[in-house]
Structure formats: C-alpha cells, structure tokens
C-alpha positions as CSV (number, residue, x, y, z in Angstrom):
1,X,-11.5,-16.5,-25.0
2,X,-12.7,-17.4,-22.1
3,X,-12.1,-21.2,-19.8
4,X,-13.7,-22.4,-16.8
5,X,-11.0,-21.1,-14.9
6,X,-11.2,-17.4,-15.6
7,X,-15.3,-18.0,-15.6
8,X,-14.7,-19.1,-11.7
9,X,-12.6,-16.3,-11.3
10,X,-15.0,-13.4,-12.6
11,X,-18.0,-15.0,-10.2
12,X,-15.7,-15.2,-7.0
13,X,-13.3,-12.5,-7.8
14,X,-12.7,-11.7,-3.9
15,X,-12.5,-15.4,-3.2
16,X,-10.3,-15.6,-6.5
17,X,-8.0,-13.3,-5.1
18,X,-7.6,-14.1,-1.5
19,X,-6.8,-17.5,-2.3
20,X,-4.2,-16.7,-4.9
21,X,-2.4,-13.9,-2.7
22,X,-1.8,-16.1,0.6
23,X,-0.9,-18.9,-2.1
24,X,1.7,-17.3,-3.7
25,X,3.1,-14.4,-0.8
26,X,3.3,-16.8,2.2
27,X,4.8,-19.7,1.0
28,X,7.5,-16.8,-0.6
29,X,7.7,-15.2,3.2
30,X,8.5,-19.0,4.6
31,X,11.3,-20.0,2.1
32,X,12.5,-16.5,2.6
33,X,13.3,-16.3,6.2
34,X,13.2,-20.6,6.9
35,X,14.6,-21.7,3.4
36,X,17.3,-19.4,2.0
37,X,18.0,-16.6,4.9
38,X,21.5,-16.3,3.9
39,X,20.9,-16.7,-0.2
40,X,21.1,-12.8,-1.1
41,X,19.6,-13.6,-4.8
42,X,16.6,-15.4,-3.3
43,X,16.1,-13.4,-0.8
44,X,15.7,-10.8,-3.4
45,X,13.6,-13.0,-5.3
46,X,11.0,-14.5,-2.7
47,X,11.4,-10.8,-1.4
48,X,9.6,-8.7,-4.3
49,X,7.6,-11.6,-4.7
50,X,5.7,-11.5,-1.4
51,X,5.9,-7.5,-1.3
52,X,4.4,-7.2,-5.1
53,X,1.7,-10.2,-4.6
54,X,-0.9,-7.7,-3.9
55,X,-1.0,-5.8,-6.6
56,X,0.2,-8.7,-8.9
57,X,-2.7,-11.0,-7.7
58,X,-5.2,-8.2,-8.5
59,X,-3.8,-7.7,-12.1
60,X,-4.2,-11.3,-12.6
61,X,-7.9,-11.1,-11.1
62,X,-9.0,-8.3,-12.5
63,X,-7.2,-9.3,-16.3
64,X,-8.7,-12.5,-16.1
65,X,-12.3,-11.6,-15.2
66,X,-12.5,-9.1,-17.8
67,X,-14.9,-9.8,-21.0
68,X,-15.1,-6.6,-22.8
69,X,-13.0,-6.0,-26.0
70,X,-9.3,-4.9,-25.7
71,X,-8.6,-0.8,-26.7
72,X,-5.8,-0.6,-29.3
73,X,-2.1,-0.3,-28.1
74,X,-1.5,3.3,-26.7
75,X,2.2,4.9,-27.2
76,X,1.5,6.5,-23.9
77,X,1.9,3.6,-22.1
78,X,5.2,2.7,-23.4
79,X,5.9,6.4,-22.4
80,X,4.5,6.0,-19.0
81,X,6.5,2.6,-18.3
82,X,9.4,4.5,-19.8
83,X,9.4,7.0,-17.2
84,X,8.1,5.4,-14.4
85,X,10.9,2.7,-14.8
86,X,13.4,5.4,-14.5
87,X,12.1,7.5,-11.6
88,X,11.7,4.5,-10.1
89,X,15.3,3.0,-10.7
90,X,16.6,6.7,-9.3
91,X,14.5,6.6,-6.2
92,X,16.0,2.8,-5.2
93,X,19.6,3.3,-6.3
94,X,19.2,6.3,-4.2
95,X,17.5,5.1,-1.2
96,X,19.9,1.6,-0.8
97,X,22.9,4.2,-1.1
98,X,22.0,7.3,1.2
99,X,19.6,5.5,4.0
100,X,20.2,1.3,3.6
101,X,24.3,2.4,3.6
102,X,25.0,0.0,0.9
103,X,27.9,0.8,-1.9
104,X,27.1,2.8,-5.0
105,X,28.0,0.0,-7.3
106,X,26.9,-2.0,-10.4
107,X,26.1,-5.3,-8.2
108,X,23.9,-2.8,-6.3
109,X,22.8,-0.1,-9.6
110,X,21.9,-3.0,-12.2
111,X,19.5,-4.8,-10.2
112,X,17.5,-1.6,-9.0
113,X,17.2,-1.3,-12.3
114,X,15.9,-4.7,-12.7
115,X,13.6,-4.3,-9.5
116,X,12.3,-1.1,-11.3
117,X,11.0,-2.5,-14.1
118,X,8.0,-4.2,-12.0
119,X,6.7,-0.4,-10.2
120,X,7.2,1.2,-14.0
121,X,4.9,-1.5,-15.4
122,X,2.5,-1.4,-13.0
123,X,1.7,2.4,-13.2
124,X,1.9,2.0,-16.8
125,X,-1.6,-0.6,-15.9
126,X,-3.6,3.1,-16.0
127,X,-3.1,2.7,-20.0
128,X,-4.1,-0.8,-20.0
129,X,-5.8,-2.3,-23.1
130,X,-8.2,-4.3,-20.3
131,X,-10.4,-1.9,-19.2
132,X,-10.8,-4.2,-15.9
133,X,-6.9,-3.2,-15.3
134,X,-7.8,0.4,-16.2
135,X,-10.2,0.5,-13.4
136,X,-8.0,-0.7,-10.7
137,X,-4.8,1.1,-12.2
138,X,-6.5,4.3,-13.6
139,X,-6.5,6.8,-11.0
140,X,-3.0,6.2,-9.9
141,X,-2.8,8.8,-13.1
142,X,-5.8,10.6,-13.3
143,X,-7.2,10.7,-9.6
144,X,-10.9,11.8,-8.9
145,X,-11.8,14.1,-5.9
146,X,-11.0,17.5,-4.5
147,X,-7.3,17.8,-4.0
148,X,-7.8,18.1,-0.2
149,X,-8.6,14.5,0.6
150,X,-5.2,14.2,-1.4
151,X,-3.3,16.5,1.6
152,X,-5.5,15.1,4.7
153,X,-3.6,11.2,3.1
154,X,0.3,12.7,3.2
155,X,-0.2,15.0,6.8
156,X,-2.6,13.0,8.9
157,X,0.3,11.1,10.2
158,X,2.8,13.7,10.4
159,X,0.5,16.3,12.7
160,X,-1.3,14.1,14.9
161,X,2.2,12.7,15.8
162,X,3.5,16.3,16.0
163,X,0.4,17.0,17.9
164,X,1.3,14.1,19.9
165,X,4.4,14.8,20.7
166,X,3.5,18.3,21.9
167,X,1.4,17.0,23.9
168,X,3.8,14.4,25.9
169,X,6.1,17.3,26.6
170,X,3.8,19.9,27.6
171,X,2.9,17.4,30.2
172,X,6.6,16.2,31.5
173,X,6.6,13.5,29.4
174,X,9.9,12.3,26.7
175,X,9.7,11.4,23.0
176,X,12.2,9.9,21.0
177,X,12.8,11.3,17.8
178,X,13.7,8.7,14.8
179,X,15.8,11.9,13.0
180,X,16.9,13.0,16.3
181,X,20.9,12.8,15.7
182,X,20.3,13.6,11.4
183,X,21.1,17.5,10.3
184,X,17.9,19.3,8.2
185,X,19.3,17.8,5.3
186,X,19.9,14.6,6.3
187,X,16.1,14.3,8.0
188,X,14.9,15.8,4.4
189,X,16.6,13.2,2.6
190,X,15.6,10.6,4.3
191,X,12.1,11.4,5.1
192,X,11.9,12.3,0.9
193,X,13.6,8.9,0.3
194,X,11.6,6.6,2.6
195,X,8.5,8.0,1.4
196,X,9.5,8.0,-2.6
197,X,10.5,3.7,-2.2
198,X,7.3,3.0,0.3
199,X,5.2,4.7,-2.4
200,X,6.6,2.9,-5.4
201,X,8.4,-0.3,-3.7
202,X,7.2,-1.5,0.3
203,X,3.4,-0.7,1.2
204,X,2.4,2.1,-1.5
205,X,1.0,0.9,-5.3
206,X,2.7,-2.7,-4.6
207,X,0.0,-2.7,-1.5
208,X,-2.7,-0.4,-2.0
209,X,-3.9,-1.3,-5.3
210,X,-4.7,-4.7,-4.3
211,X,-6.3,-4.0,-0.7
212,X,-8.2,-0.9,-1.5
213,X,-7.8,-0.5,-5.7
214,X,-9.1,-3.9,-5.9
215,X,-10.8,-5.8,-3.0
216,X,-12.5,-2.8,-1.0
217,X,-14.8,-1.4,-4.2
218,X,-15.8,-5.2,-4.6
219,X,-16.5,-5.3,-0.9
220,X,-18.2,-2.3,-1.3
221,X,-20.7,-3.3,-3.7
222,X,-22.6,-6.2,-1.1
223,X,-21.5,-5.0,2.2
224,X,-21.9,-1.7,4.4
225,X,-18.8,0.1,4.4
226,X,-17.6,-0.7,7.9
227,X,-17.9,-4.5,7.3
228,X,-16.0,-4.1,4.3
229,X,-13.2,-2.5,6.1
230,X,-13.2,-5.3,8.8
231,X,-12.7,-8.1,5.7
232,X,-10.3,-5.8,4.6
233,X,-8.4,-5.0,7.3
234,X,-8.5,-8.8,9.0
235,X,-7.1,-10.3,5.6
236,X,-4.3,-7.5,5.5
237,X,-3.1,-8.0,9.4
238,X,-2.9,-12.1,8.3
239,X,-1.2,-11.1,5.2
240,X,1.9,-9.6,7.6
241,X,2.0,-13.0,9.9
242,X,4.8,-14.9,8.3
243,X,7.1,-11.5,8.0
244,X,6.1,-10.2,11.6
245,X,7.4,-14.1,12.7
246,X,10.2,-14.1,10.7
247,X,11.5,-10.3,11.7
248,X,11.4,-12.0,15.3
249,X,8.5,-9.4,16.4
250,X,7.3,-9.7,19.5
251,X,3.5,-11.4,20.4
252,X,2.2,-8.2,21.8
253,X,3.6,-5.8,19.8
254,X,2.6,-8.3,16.4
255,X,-1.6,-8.0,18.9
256,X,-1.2,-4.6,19.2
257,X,0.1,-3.4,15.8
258,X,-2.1,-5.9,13.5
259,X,-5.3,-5.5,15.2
260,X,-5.6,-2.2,17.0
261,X,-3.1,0.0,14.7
262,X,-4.2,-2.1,10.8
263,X,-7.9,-1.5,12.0
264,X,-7.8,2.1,12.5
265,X,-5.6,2.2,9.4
266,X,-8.1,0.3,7.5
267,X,-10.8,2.7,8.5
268,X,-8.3,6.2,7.7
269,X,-7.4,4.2,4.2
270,X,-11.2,3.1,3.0
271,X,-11.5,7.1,4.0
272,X,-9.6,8.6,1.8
273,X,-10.4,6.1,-0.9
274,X,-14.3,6.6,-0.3
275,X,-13.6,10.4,-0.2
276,X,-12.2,10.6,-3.5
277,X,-14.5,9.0,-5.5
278,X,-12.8,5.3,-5.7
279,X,-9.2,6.7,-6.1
280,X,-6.7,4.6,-5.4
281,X,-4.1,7.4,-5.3
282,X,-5.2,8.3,-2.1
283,X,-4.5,5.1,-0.1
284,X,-1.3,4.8,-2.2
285,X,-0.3,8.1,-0.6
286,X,-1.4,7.3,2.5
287,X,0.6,3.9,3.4
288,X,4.0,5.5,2.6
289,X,2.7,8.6,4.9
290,X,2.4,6.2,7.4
291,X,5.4,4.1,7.4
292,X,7.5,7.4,7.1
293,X,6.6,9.5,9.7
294,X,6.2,6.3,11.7
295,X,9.9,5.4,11.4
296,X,10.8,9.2,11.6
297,X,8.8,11.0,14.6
298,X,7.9,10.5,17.7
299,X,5.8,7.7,19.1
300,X,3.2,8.9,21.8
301,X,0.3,7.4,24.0
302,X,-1.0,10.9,23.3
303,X,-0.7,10.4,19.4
304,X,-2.3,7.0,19.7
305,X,-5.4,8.2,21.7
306,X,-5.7,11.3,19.0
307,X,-5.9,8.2,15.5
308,X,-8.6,6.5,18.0
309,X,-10.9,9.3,18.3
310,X,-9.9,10.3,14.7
311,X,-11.2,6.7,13.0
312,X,-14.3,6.9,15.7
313,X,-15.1,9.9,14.1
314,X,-14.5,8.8,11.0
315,X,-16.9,6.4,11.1
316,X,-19.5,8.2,13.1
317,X,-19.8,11.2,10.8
318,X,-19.4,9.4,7.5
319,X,-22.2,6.9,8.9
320,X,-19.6,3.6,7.8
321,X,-22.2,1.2,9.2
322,X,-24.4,2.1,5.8
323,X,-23.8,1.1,1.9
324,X,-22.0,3.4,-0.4
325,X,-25.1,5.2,-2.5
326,X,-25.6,3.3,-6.0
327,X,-23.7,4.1,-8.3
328,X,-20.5,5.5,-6.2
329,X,-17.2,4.8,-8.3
330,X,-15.9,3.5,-4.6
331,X,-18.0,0.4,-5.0
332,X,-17.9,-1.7,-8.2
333,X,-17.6,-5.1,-9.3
C-alpha cells in the first residue's frame, strides 16, 4: 500500500535518494572520526554504515517506489544469500588476517561473520520479490554484454599503469612499487584479497550499485550522457568529504583526487556500464580494479596523462554529449 511518503519518493527518486544518502552517511562519517574515534564497536558501526549507505539508500528507493505486484518467494535466494554470506565471511576473516595484520581470533572471526551478512543479502537483491530491486540488483548475477567490456573493467587500471610505469623508466624516471618488498606470493595474495573485500565490502556492490546501478540509468533517462556523469560524479567526490577530512588528507591531493581523478572515473565507470547494456557488474568490477592496482603499482605522471586521453576518447568516440537511444536498458526510470 502505498503513503504520501513513498508517492514523493517514486516522482523524485534521484532527489529521494541524494537526500537520504548524505542524511544518513555523513552524519555517520562525523560521529565516526569527531564522536567516537577511539570506540572500536562504533567505529565499526558508523563505519559499515557510511560505506553501505549507497547501496542501502538505493534499496530503500528503489523498494519504496515500486508499485507492481511482488513474485512469490524463490528458494534461490535463500541459496544465493547462503553462499554469498559465506564467501563473503572467508574473504574478510581472510583479508583482516593476512593484509590488515590483525589476530586470527573469535573477537576478530565472529563479527566478519556479522559484517557478512549485509554483502550476502545484498547480492541475494538479484532474486528479489520487488521487481524495482531486481532491476538495480539483477545483473550483479546475470550480467548483459559481451564478456569483453567485462575484461576492459578488471585490466584498464593494471596496464595503463604498467604502461605507465614503462614509460617513466624508459625515460630515466623512478616508480615506486606498492608490492615492491612482497614475494610472488605475497603480491598474489594481496592483490587477490584487496580486490575480493573492495568488490564485496569498500567501493565495489556497497558503492556501485547505488552510483551507477541506481542513479546513472535514472540520470540517463532526461539527460545526455555526459551531464549525467557530471551529476554523478560531483555527488560522489562530495560523498568522500567528511572521510577525506577525517583521514587528515591533504587540500590538494583531496582537489586533485575528487575532481580530476572521480571525473575521469566517472566517465571510465558510466562506460563500462553503458557498454554492457545497463550492467551493474561492470562498474562493480571496475571500482575494486581501481583501488587495487592503485594501492599496488606504480603511480606515474605518464599513467595519469594515458586515463586523460583515455576518458577524452571515451567520450569523443562514444559521442557522451548525446542521449542513450530509447529504449537502452542503461537508461530507465
């Protein structure tokens, strides 16, 4: 049954959900570094809170503005949650142990567990009885597209910084490797780790699924492409202000990182999703690629200059400043 409050929320679902994500995730980012920086539990708390209120906010949005009638429970969900809880316990037990250094312990094994429970229920979403939560959640599972746009989202990052750094030493320059000092091993585990959480946990279906799953298709329905990026892309640099304050980041590397780096991000992400037929998979892919290889290779001026020329590109030769055709799964209300 419907109330004024969801009938405000399926006309403005954008609005809706802009307003609900900053009022929920930055009042959570103040308490968390201002509030309680030496309260471990609330820290946790306010933590998954702010990192989750993306994809949480457009589940609520998207649940709420839905009218049609609701599909009969499914046993594959259940299944799906099942195992996605699991994989996704393994992956965080294992990634606080090997890479964050912290004791293999029940105070740090039960609440991974706990934490799990949220990415498990979320992919499960793809089975949803709302078929307004199906469309954002769906092609986590069953992705559209030719499996290429699916490789170009996990190695853009890793070769044109390889490329990069090529480059800076075939010209005299240095680069500083992140998995310089690791063995092969060691630089396999934790590339295979950091990518595993990001995707599940810290910037892949936590992130992606609201930003792209959920705002750019709606974006994508009244706007050119490229101006659906820039709304986009400015509400997800302002999203990181509280943490990039609280982490004690710099002013110009907070300029340079939120509004040269998220804008060429922006363009690489809506890419990939466009690309694919509206699959959020593919962005979902593409965040943890990012945060990876950026933690794990070399930085370069030469890298930089190559993701420039790549989103110009990008939005030359897929012709951005125009409207997605009618009837493109990347844009719908």
């Amino acid at each position: 049954m419907s109330s004024p409050w969801s009938d405000w929320i399926a006309r403005h679902q954008v609005l809706a959900f802009y307003l609900l994500l900053f009022g929920v995730s930055w009042p959570a980012m103040i308490l968390m570094f201002y509030v309680f920086p030496e309260n471990m539990a609330m820290q946790g708390l306010l933590g998954v809170t702010a990192t989750f209120s993306p994809v949480l906010t457009a589940l609520y949005v998207s649940a709420s503005s839905d009218r049609g009638a609701k599909q009969a429970r499914s046993s594959t969900r259940w299944l799906v949650f099942l195992g996605g809880w699991l994989v996704t316990w393994v992956v965080l037990v294992l990634h606080t142990w090997q890479i964050r250094q912290a004791p293999l312990d029940p105070q740090m094994i039960i609440p991974s567990g706990i934490v799990a429970l949220l990415p498990g229920w979320l992919i499960s979403c793809a089975f949803s009885r709302i078929s307004g939560v199906r469309q954002v959640f769906g092609t986590l599972l069953r992705p559209r597209g030719h499996w290429v746009w699916y490789a170009i989202a996990l190695l853009t990052f890793p070769v044109i910084q390889l490329a990069g750094a090529g480059i800076t030493v075939l010209i005299g320059g240095e680069v500083t490797w992140g998995i310089s000092e690791m063995t092969a091993s060691g630089a396999t585990v934790f590339v295979a780790l950091t990518f595993f959480q990001g995707l599940l946990a810290t910037g892949g279906i936590n992130e992606e699924t609201g930003w792209r799953g959920f705002v750019l298709p709606r974006l994508q329905t009244k706007f050119p492409v490229l101006a659906a990026v820039i709304i986009v892309w400015f509400f997800w640099a302002l999203w990181h202000i509280p943490y990039d304050i609280g982490t004690g980041a710099s002013l110009e590397s907070v300029l340079i990182n939120r509004i040269f780096h998220n804008f060429m991000w922006a363009v690489l992400f809506a890419w990939v999703y466009n690309r694919t037929k509206g699959s959020v998979l593919a962005p979902v892919l593409f965040h943890p690629a990012m945060n990876t290889f950026s933690d794990s290779l070399p930085h370069s001026h030469a890298a930089t200059v190559m993701f420039a020329l790549l989103t110009l590109a990008v939005i030359y030769f897929e012709k951005m400043w125009k409207r997605l055709p009618a009837g493109n799964p990347a844009a719908q209300a």
